[in-house]
C-alpha positions as CSV (number, residue, x, y, z in Angstrom):
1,X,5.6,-40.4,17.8
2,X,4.2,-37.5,15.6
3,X,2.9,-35.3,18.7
4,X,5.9,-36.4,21.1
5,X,7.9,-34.9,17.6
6,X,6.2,-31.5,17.3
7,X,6.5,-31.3,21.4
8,X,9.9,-31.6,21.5
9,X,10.5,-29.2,18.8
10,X,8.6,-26.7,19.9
11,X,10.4,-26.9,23.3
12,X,13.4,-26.5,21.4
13,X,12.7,-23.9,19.7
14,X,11.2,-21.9,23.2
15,X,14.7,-22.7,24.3
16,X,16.7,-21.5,22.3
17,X,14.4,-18.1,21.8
18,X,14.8,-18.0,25.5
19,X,18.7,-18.2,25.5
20,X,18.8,-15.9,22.7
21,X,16.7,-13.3,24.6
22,X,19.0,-13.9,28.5
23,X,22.6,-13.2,26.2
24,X,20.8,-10.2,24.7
25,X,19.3,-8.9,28.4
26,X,22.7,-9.4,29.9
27,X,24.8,-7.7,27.2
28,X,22.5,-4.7,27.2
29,X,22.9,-4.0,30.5
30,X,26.6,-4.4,30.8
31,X,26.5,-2.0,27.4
32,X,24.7,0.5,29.2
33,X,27.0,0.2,32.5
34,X,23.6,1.6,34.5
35,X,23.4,4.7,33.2
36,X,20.4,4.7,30.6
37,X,20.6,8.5,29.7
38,X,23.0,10.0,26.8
39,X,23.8,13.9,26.4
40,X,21.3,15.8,24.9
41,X,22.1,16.6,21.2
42,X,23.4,19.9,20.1
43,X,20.5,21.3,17.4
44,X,21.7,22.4,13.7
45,X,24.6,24.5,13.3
46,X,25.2,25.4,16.8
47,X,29.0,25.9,16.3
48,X,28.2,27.5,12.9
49,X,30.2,25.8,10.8
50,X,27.8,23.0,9.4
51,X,26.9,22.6,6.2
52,X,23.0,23.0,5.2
53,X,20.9,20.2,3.8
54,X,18.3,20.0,0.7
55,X,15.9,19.2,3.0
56,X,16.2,22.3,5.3
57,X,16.8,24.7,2.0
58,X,13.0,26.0,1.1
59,X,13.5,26.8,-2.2
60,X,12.0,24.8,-5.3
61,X,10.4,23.0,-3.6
62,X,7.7,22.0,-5.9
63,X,11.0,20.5,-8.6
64,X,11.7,17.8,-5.7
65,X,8.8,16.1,-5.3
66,X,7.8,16.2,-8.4
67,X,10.9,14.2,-8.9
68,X,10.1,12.1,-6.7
69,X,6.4,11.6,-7.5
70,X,7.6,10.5,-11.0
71,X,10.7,8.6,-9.7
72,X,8.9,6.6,-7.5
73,X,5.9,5.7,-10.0
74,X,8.2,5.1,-12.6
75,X,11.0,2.7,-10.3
76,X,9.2,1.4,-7.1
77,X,5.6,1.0,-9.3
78,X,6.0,0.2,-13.1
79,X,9.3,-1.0,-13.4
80,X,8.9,-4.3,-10.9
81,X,5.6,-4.8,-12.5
82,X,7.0,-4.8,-15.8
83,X,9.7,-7.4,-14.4
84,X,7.4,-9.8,-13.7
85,X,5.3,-9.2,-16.5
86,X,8.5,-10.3,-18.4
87,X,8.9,-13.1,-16.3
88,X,5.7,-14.1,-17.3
89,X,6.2,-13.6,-20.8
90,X,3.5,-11.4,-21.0
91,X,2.7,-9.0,-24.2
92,X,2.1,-6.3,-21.5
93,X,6.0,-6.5,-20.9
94,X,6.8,-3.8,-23.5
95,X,4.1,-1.3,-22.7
96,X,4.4,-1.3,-19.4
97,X,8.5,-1.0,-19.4
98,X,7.9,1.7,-22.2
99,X,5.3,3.6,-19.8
100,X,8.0,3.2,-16.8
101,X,10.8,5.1,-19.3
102,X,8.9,8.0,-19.8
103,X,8.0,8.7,-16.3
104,X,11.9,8.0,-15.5
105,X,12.7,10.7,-17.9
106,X,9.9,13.2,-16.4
107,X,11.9,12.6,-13.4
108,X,14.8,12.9,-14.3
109,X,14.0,15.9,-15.9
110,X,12.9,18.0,-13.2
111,X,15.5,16.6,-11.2
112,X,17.8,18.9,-13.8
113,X,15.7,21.6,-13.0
114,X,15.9,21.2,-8.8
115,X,19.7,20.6,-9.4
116,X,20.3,23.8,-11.5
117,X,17.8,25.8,-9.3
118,X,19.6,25.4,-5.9
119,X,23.2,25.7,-4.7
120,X,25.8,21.9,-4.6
121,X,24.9,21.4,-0.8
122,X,26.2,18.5,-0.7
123,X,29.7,17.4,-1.5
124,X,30.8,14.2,-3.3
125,X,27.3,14.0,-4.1
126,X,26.9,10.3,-4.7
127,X,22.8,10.7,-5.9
128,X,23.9,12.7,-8.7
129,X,26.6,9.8,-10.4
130,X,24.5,6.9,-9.6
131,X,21.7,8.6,-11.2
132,X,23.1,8.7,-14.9
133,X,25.0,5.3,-14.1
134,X,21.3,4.3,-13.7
135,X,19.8,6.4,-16.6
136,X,22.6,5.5,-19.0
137,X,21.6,1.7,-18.0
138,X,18.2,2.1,-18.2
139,X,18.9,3.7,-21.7
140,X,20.9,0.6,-22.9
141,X,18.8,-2.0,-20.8
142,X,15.4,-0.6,-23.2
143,X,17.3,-0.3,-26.4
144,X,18.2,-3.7,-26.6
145,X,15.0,-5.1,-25.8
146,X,13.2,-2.8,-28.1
147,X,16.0,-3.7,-31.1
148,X,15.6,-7.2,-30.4
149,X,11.7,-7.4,-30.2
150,X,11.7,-5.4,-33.6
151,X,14.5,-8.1,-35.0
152,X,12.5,-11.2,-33.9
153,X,9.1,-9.9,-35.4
154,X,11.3,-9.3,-38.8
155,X,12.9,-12.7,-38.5
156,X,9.5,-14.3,-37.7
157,X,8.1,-12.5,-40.5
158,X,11.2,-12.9,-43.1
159,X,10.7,-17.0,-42.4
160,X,7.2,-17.1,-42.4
161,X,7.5,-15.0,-46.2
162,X,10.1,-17.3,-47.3
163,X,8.1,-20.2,-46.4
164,X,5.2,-19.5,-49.0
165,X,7.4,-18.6,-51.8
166,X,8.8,-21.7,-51.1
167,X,5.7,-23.6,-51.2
168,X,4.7,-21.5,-53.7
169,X,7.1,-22.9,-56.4
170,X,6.8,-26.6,-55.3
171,X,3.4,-25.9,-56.1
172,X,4.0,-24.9,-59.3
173,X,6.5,-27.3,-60.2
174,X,4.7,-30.1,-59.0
175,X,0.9,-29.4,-59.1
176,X,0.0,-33.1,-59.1
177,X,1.6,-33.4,-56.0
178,X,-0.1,-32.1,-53.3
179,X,1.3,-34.5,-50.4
180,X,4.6,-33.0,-50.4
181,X,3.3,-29.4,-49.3
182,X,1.9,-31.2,-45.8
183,X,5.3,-32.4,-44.8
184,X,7.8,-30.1,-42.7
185,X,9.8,-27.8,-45.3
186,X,13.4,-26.4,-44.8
187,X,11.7,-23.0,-44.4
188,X,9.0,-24.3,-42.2
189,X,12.1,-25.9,-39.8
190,X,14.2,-22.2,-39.8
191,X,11.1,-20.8,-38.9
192,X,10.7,-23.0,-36.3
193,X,14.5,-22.3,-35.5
194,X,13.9,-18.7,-35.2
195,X,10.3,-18.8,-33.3
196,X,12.0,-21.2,-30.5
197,X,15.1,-18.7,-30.3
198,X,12.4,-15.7,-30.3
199,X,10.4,-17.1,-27.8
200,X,12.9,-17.1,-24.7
201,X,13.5,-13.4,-25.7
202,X,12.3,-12.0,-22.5
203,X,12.5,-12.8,-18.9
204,X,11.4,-16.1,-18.2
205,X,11.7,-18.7,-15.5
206,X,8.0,-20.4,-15.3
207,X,8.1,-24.3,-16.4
208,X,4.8,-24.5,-16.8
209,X,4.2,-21.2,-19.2
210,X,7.3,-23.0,-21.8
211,X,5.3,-26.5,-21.4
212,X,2.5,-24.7,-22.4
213,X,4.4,-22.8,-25.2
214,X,5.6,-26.5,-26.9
215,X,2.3,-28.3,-26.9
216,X,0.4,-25.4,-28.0
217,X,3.2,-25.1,-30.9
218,X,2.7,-28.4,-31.9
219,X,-0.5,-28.3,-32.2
220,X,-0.6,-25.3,-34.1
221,X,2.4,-26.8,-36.9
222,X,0.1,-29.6,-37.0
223,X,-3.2,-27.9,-37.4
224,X,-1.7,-25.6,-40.4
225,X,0.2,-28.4,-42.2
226,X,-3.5,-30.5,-42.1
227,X,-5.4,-26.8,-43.3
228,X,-2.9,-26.7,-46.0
229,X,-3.4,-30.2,-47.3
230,X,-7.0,-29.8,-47.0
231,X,-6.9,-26.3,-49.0
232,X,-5.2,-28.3,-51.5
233,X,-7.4,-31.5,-51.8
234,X,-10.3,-29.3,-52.5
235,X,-9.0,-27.1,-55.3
236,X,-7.9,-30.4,-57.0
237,X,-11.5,-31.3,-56.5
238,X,-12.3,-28.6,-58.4
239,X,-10.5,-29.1,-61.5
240,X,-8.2,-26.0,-60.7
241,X,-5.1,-25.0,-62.6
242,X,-1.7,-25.3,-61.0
243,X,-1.4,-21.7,-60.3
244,X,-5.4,-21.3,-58.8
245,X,-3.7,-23.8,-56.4
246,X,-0.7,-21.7,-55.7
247,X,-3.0,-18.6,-55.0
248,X,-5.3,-20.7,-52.6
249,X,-1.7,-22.0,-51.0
250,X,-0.9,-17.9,-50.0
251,X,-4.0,-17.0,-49.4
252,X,-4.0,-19.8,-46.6
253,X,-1.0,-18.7,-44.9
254,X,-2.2,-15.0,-45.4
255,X,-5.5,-15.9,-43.5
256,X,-3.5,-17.9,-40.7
257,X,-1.0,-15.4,-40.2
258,X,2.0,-17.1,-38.5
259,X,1.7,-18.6,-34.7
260,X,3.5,-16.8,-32.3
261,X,3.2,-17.4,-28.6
262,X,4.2,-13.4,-28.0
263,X,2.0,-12.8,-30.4
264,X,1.6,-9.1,-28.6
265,X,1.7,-5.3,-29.7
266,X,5.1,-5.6,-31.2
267,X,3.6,-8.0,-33.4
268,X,0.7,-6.5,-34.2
269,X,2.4,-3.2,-35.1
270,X,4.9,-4.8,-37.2
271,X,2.4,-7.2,-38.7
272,X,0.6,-3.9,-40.0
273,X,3.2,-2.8,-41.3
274,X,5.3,-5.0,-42.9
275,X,3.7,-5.8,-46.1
276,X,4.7,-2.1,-46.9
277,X,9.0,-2.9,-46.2
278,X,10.6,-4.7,-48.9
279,X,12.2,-7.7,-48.1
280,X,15.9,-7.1,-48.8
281,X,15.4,-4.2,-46.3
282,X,13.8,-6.9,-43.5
283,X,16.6,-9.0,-44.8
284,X,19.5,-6.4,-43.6
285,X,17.4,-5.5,-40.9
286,X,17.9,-9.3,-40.0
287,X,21.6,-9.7,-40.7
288,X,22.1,-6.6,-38.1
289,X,20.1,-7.1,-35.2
290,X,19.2,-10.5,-35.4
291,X,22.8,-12.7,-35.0
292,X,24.9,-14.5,-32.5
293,X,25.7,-11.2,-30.6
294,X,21.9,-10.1,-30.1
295,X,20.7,-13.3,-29.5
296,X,22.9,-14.5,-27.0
297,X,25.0,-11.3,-25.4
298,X,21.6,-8.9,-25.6
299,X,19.7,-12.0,-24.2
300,X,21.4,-12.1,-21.4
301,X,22.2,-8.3,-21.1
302,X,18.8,-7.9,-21.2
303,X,17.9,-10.4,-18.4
304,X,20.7,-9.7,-15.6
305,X,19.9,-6.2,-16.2
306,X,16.1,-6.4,-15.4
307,X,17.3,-8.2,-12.3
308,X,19.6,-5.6,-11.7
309,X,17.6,-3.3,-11.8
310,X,15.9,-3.4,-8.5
311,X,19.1,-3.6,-6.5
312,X,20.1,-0.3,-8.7
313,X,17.0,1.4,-7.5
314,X,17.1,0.3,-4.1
315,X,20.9,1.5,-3.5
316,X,19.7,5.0,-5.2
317,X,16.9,5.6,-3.3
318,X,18.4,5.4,0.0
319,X,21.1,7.5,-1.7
320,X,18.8,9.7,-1.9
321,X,17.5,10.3,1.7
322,X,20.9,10.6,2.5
323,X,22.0,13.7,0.4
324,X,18.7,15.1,0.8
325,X,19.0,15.1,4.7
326,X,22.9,15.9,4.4
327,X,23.6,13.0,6.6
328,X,26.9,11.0,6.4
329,X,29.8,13.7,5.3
330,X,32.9,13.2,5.0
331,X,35.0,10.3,6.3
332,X,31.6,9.2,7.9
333,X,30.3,8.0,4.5
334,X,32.4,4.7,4.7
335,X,29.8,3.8,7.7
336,X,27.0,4.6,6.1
337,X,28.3,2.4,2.9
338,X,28.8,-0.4,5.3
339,X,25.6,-0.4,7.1
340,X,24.1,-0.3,3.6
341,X,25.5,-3.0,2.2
342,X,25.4,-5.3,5.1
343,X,21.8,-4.5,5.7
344,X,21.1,-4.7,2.2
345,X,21.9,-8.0,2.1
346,X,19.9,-9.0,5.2
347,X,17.0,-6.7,3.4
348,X,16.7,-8.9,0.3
349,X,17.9,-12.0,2.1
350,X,14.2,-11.8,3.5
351,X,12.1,-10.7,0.3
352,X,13.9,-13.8,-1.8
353,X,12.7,-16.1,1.4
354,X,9.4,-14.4,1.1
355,X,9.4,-15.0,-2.6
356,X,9.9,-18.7,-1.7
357,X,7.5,-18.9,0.4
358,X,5.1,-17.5,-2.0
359,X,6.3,-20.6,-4.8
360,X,9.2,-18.5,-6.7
361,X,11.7,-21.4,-7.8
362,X,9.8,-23.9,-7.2
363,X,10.3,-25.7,-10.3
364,X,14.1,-25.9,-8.9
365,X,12.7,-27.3,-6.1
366,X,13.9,-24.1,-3.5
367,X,10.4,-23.7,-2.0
368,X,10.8,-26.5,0.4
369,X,8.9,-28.9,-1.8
370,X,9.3,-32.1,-4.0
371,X,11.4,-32.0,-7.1
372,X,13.0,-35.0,-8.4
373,X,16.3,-35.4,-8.2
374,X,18.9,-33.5,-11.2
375,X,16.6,-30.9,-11.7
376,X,18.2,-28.1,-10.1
377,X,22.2,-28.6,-10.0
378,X,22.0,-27.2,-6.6
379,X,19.9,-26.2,-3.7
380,X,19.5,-22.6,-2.3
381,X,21.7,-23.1,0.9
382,X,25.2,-23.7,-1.8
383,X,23.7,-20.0,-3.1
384,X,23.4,-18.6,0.9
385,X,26.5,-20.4,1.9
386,X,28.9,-19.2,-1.7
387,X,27.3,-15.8,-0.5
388,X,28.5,-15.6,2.6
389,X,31.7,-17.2,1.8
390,X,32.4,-14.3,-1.0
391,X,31.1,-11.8,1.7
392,X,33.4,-12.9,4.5
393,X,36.6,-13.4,2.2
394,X,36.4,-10.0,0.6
395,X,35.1,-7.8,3.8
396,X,37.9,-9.2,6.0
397,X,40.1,-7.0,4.2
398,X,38.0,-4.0,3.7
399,X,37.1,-3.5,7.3
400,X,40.0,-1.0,7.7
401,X,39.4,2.4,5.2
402,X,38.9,5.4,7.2
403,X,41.4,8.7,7.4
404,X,43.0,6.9,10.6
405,X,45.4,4.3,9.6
406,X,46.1,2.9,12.5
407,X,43.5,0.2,13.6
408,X,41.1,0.6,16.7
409,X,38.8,-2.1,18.6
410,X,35.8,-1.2,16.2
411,X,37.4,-2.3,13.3
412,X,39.0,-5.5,14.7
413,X,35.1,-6.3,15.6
414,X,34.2,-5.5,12.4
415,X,37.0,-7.8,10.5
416,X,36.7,-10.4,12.9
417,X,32.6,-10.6,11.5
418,X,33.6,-11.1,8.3
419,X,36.1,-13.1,8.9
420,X,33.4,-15.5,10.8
421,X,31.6,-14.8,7.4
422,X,34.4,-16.2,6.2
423,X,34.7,-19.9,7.6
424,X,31.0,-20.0,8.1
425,X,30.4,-19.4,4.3
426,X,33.3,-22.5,3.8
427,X,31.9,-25.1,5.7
428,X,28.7,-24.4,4.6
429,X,30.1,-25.0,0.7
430,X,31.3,-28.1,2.0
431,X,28.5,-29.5,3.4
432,X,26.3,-28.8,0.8
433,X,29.0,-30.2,-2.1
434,X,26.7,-32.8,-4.0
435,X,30.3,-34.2,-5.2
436,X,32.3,-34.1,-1.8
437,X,28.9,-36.2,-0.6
438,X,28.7,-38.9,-3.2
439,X,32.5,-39.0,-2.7
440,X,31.9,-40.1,0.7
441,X,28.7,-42.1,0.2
442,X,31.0,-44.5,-2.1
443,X,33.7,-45.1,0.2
444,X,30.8,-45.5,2.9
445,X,29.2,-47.8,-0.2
446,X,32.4,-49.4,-0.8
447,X,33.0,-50.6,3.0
448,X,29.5,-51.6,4.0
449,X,27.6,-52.9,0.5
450,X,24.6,-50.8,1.5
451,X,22.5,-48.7,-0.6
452,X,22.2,-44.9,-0.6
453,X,18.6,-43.2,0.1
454,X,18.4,-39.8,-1.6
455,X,17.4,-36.7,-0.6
456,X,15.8,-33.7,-2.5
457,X,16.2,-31.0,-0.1
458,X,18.7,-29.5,2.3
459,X,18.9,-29.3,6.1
460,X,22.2,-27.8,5.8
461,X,22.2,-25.8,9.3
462,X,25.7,-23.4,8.7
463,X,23.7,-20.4,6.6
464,X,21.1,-19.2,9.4
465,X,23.7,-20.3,12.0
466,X,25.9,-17.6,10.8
467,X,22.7,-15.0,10.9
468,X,22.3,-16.3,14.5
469,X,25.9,-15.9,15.8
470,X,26.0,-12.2,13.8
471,X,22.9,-11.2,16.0
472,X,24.1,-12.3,18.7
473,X,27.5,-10.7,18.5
474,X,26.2,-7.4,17.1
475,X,24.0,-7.4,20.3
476,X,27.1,-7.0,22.1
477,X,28.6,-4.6,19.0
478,X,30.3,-1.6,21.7
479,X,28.4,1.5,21.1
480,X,29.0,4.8,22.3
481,X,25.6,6.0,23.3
482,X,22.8,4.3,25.1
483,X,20.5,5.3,21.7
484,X,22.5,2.9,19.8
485,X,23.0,0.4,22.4
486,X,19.7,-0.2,22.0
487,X,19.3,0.1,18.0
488,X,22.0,-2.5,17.9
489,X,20.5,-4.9,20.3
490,X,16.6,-4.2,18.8
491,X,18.1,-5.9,15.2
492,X,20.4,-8.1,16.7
493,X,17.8,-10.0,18.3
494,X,15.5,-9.8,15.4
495,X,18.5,-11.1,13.0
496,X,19.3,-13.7,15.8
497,X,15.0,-15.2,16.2
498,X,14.8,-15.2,12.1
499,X,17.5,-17.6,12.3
500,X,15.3,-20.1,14.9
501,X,12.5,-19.7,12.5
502,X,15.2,-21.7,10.0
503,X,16.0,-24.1,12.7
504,X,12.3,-25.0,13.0
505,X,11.7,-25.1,9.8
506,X,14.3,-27.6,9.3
507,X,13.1,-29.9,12.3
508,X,9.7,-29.9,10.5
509,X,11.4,-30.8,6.9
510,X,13.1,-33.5,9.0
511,X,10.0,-35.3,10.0
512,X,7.4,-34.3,7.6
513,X,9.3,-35.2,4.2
514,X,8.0,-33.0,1.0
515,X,6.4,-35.6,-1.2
516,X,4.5,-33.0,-3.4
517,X,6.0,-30.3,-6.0
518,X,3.5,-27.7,-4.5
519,X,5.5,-25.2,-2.4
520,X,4.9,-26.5,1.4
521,X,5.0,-22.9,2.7
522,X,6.0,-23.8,6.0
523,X,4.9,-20.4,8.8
524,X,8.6,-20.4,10.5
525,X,9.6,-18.3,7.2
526,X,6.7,-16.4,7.1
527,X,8.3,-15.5,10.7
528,X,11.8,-15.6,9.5
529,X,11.1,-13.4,6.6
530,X,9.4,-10.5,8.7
531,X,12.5,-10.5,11.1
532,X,15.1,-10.6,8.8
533,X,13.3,-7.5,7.0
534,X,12.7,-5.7,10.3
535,X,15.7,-6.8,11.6
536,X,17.6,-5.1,8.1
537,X,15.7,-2.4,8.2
538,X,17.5,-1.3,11.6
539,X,20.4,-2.4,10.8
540,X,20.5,0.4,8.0
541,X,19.9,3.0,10.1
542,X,21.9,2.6,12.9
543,X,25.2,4.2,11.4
544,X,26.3,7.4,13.3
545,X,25.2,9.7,10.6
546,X,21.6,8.5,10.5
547,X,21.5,8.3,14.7
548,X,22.5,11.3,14.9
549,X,20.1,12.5,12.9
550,X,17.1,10.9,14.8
551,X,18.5,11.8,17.9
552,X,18.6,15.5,17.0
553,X,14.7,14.8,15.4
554,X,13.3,13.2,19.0
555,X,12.9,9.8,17.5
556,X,13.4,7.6,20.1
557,X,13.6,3.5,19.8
558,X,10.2,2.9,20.1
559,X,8.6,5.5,17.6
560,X,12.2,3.5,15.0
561,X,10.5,0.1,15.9
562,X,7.3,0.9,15.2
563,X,8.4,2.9,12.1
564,X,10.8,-0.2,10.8
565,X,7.9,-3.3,11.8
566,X,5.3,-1.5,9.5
567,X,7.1,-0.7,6.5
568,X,8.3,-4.3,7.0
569,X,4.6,-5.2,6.5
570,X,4.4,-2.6,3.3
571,X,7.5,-4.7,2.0
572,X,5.6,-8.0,2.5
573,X,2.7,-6.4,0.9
574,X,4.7,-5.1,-2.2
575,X,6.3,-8.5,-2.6
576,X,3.1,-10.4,-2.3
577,X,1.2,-7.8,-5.5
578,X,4.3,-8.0,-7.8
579,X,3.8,-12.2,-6.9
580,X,0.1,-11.8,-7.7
581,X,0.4,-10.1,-10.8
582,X,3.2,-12.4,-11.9
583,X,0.7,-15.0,-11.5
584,X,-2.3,-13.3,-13.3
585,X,-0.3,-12.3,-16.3
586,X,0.8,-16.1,-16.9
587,X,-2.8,-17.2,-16.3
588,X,-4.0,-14.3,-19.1
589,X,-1.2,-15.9,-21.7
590,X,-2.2,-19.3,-21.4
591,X,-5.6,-18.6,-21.7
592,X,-5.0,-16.6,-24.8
593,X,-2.7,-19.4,-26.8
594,X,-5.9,-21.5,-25.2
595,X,-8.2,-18.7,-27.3
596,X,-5.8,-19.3,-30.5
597,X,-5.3,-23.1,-30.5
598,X,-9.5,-23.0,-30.2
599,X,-9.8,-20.7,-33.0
600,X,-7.4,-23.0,-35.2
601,X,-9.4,-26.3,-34.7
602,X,-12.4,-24.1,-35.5
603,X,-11.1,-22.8,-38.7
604,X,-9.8,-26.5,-39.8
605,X,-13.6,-27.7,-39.0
């Protein structure tokens, strides 16, 4: 049954590639109407009127790539790695982010100097605004982090001080009592307070790491309330005087400084230092940056914005390429913004697949694997199908700005997409309603007196069948030139195969159940993910701006292919490292908080 299973899917799957590939034959060569020659291309400026491009204008030259040796360590290098670093909850987070800000400002300085030191060849250019939109976030994104890893170390610190005055008089007060000092005080319990706030401060999403965190907390409350009864105990022993206890209390604490799980640089510094800052100055430090508005508004501020973040860069570096190679002027910017967007999406559709195959979310149970049921309050096709729901309802009426009001075939094509977007995205939502189903399994309940199985993952189909349908129809997308016939058909069909690849991966979900919270890592979206990324890829560059461009550079649709499939691969390769050291860092913390719950059952001994 297995083997007759896995046959029959695999035919499937061979037949539907097959269809896939006859439609696309057939509508290329009605596209190209036999003729598979275009005009040549005029070269620059052959009517003398065009504009010149940075990348043509010699001058100052050494500025640019400078600026773009800097910008690219500083964005595409230490920034992601300091991401996930943060995700991990690593003490490296703060270097590293700290390191990727002053490259970013070496860039962005000698991006001043190129700007000043060449003529505005470019009008309306859009590099230049997103660039302090993303410097002036950048700005905000690290003071908030820094202000609020400063205000947590204080608040630690303030607590933890508090704490052995507080012990400090009930020693005093009652020397003979030595019982009361092992049981959990009011200033023990606000540090606590404060250290379980603290402790979510950066970006986080690993189950296991906060597990970790808890046990390894517990066990270090317990193993200081037991050192401290012990410390006690023994100057009692000793015939000591109430305030020879006290001083053997403090100097405890002082020897077991206070646990932290973040227990990084920031602490280390501030640890240094803060026996030197009187306390009503940490106190007003405290009342300042550490309240309702920093801990919940910077929180989250300072989370969405690291996410951000890589979209931001993303958007500006193609930005870039554009107003360096003075592509995409005038009214023909709007295309360019389109292709952009819409190929965007595809682009980091793939890398979150990829990232799912690799085990990201799997503790919300979105790497096709076993979660039980209520841990995540939805699955990952109500995000793809709300995605393409919002897409399709707000594109349908934005498919029409150009300088030519009145509207032409391409941009009834172009609505009617999104307006497939549109309905595709709904029924999707409604299929995948968790309520709108138990809704119908009670009336089905209700009637028949049967029991409901459940399910902990989705085979909802309506997602990668509206990637399918939007490769197949931009295959037959009516193009001007046999060039980008082609272009369109090339990532068509690659948008249109990743979409199989989700079909097969659902027939093997269907028969081969997850039953373990491992991610299952099933090779159709290995597949899926390259095509959607390759398929993107061309999708971006096959505005009329761009084309013309490549056209006028004798790059034909081969040398593109090749060109789009390997840095496809680098993509892959660059998701994969960030992955790895994701991984590594949250290995190195446990093993550290390891290191320091070992250390504390060796100094109790």
């Amino acid at each position: 049954m297995n083997k007759c299973f896995r046959r029959n899917s695999l035919l499937f799957s061979i037949l539907v590639l097959l269809l896939v590939n006859i439609q696309f034959t057939r509508a290329q060569q009605h596209s190209h109407g036999g003729s598979m020659a275009d005009e040549p291309v005029p070269p620059f400026n052959a009517t003398g009127d065009e504009p010149m491009s940075y990348a043509l204008f010699p001058d100052n030259k050494g500025y640019f790539y400078t600026h773009v040796a800097l910008m690219t360590i500083a964005f595409w290098i230490l920034m992601p790695i300091g991401v996930m670093l943060g995700i991990a909850k690593s003490s490296l987070h703060v270097p590293v982010q700290l390191l990727s800000f002053c490259f970013a400002m070496g860039g962005f300085f000698f991006a001043k100097l190129y700007g000043h030191s060449t003529p505005h060849l470019y009008k309306g250019n859009s590099h230049h605004t997103l660039g302090w939109i993303l410097f002036l976030f950048m700005i905000a994104q690290m003071s908030v982090g820094v202000v609020r890893k400063i205000a947590n170390a204080v608040g630690r610190s303030t607590s933890y001080y508090e704490q052995i005055h507080q012990e400090e008089e009930e020693t005093l007060d009652y020397p003979q009592s030595p019982i009361s000092l092992s049981g959990p005080s009011s200033g023990s319990s606000s540090s606590s307070d404060r250290h379980s706030e603290a402790s979510g401060e950066t970006l986080h999403m690993n189950e296991f790491t906060d597990y970790t965190d808890k046990h390894h907390s517990k066990d270090r409350r317990q193993s200081s309330t037991s050192s401290n009864t012990h410390t006690i105990y023994d100057a009692d022993s000793d015939d000591g005087t109430a305030n020879e206890n006290a001083r053997l209390v403090v100097s405890s604490h002082h020897d077991n400084m206070p646990p932290s799980p973040n227990n990084g640089l920031t602490m280390r510094l501030f640890n240094t230092i803060s026996p030197y800052i009187p306390t009503i100055i940490k106190n007003a430090f405290v009342m300042i940056a550490y309240n309702p508005f920093t801990k919940v508004v910077c929180r989250y501020f300072h989370l969405i914005m690291g996410r951000t973040f890589i979209v931001l860069i993303f958007v500006q570096t193609l930005s870039g390429l554009v107003v360096y190679h003075g592509v995409c002027r005038s009214w023909e910017v709007l295309g360019c913004i389109a292709h952009l967007i819409k190929g965007g999406i595809f682009f980091f559709y793939g890398v979150v697949t990829f990232g799912r195959y690799l085990g990201a979310f799997a503790n919300k149970g979105w790497a096709w694997n076993y979660m039980e049921e209520g841990v995540s309050s939805f699955s990952f096709e109500m995000i793809e199908s709300c995605l393409i729901f919002t897409y399709g309802i707000t594109n349908t009426w934005m498919e029409h700005f150009g300088q030519d009001s009145n509207w032409t075939h391409k941009d009834l094509e172009h609505a009617s997409l999104a307006f497939m977007w549109w309905w595709c995205g709904l029924i999707g939502i409604l299929v995948e309603s968790r309520s709108l189903r138990r809704l119908l399994e009670r009336t089905i309940l209700t009637n028949t007196n049967t029991r409901a199985g459940s399910r902990n993952y989705s085979l909802n189909p309506f997602p990668a069948l509206t990637v399918l349908m939007t490769g197949i129809s931009m295959g037959n997308h009516h193009q001007d030139t046999a060039y980008s016939t082609n272009i369109h058909y090339m990532w068509g069909f690659l948008l249109a195969s990743a979409a199989c690849c989700r079909f097969v991966t659902y027939l093997s979900l269907y028969r081969n159940v997850p039953t373990d919270a491992q991610p299952s890592r099933p090779p159709s979206e290995l597949l899926g993910t390259f095509l959607l990324i390759a398929g993107s890829l061309l999708f971006v560059t096959s505005n009329s701006g761009t084309l013309l461009w490549l056209r006028r550079n004798n790059v034909d649709t081969m040398f593109l292919m090749n060109v789009c499939v390997a840095l496809t691969s680098i993509t892959l390769c660059y998701v994969a490292t960030l992955q790895i050291i994701k991984a590594w860092a949250e290995r190195r913390e446990a093993n550290k908080q390891e290191e320091r719950r070992q250390q504390n059952m060796e100094q109790q001994q």
